[in-house]
C-alpha positions in Angstrom: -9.9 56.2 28.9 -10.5 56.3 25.4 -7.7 55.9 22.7 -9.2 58.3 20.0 -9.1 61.4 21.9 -10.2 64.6 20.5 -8.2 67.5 19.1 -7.7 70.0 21.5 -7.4 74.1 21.1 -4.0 74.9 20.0 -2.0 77.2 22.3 -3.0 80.5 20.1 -6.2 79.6 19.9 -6.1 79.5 23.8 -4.4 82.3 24.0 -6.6 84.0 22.2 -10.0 82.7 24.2 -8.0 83.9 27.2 -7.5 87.2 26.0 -11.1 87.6 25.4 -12.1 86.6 28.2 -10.2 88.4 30.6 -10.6 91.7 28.7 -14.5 91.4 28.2 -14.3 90.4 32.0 -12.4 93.6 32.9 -14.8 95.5 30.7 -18.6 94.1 32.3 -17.4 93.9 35.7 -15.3 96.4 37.3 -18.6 98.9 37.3 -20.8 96.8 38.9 -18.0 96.2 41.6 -17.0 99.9 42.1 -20.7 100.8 42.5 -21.4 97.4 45.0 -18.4 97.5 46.8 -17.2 101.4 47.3 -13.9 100.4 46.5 -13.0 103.7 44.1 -12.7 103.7 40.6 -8.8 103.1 40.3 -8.3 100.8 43.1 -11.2 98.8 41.6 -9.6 98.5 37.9 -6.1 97.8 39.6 -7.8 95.0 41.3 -9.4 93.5 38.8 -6.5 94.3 36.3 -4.6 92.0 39.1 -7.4 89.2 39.6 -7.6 89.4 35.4 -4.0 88.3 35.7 -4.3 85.6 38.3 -7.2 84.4 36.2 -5.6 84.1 33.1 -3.1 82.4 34.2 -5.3 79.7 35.9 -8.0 80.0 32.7 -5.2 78.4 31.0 -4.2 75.8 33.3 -7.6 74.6 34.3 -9.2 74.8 31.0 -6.5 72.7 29.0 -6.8 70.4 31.8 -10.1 70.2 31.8 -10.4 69.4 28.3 -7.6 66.9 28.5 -9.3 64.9 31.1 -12.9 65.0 29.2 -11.3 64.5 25.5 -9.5 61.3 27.1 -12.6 60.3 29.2 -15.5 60.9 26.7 -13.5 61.1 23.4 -15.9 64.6 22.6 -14.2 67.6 21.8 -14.2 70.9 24.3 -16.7 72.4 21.4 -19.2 69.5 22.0 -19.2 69.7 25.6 -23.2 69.2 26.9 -24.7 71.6 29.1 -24.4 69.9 32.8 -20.9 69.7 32.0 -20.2 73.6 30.9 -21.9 74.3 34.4 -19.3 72.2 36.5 -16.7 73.2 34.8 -17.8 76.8 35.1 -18.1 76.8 38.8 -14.7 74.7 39.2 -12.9 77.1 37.3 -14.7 79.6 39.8 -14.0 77.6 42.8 -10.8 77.1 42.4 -9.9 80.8 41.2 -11.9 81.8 44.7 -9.3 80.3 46.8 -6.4 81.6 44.9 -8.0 84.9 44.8 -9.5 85.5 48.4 -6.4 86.6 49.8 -5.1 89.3 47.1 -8.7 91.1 48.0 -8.1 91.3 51.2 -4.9 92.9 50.8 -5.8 95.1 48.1 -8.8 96.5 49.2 -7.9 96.2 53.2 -11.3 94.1 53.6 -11.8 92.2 56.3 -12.0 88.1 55.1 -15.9 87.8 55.6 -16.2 91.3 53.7 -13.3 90.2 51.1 -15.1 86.4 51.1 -18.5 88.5 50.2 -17.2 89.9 47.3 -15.4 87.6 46.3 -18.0 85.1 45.9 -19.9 88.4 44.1 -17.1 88.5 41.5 -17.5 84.5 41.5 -21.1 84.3 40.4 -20.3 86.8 38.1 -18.1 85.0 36.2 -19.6 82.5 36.3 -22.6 83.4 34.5 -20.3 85.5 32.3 -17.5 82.4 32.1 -21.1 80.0 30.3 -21.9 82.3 28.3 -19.0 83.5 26.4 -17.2 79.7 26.3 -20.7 78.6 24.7 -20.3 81.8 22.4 -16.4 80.9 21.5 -17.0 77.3 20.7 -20.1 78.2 18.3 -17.5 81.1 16.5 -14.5 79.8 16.9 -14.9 75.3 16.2 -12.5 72.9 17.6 -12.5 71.8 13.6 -11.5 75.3 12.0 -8.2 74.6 14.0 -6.7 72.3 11.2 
C-alpha cells in the first residue's frame, strides 16, 4: 500500500461524471435496443431509465472504490490510469452491474432468463465499449488536478 496516495474526484465531480454518463448512455442505447430486442419504444426507455438508475448508483460505488484501491495500491491517480487497467475495470463495472441487473429485465420485459441473460450481456458489451471511451474522454477534459 502506498502512503502518498493520490487525490481522488470530489463527490461533485463524480456526480457529475455520473450524470454524463448515464444520460449519454440513455441517449446511444435505448434505439439500438428497441430495434434488437422488440421491446416497444416506451417500455424500452422505462427500462433503461430504470437500469440508468441501478447503474448510477453502482457507477458511484464501484468507481470510488476502484480508484481508492488503485490510488492506495499504485499511488497513480484515476486520470493516469494505463490502458489494461481501464479495460478490467470496464468489464468489472459491467460484470458486476450484469448480476444486479439480470433480474429487473426479466421482470420488465417478461423475458425468459436465457432471452433476458442475451440482452443483457448485449446492453453489457455495450457499455462497455461506451463505459472506455467516455472515462478516457472525462479524465482528458475534466483532470484529476483541475480539482484543487
Amino acid at each position: 500500500m502506498n502512503p502518498h496516495a493520490p487525490k481522488l474526484r470530489t463527490p461533485l465531480d463524480r456526480l457529475r461524471q455520473v450524470l454524463m454518463f448515464e444520460i449519454g448512455g440513455l441517449l446511444l442505447i435505448t434505439p439500438p435496443f428497441v430495434w434488437l430486442s422488440g421491446v416497444p419504444p416506451l417500455d424500452s426507455f422505462g427500462l433503461l431509465a430504470v437500469m440508468a438508475l441501478i447503474a448510477a448508483i453502482w457507477n458511484a460505488l464501484y468507481n470510488t472504490t476502484f480508484d481508492w484501491i488503485e490510488g492506495r495500491l499504485t499511488g497513480r491517480a484515476a486520470d493516469r490510469r494505463p490502458t489494461s487497467l481501464r479495460v478490467a475495470q470496464a468489464i468489472g463495472f459491467e460484470g458486476g452491474l450484469l448480476s444486479i441487473s439480470l433480474p429487473v429485465v426479466m421482470t420488465w420485459t417478461g423475458m425468459g432468463w436465457l432471452q433476458a441473460l442475451l440482452a443483457d450481456i448485449g446492453l453489457a458489451v455495450a457499455y462497455v465499449a461506451y463505459a472506455y471511451v467516455f472515462n478516457l474522454g472525462y479524465d482528458r477534459v475534466f483532470p484529476i488536478t483541475q480539482n484543487v
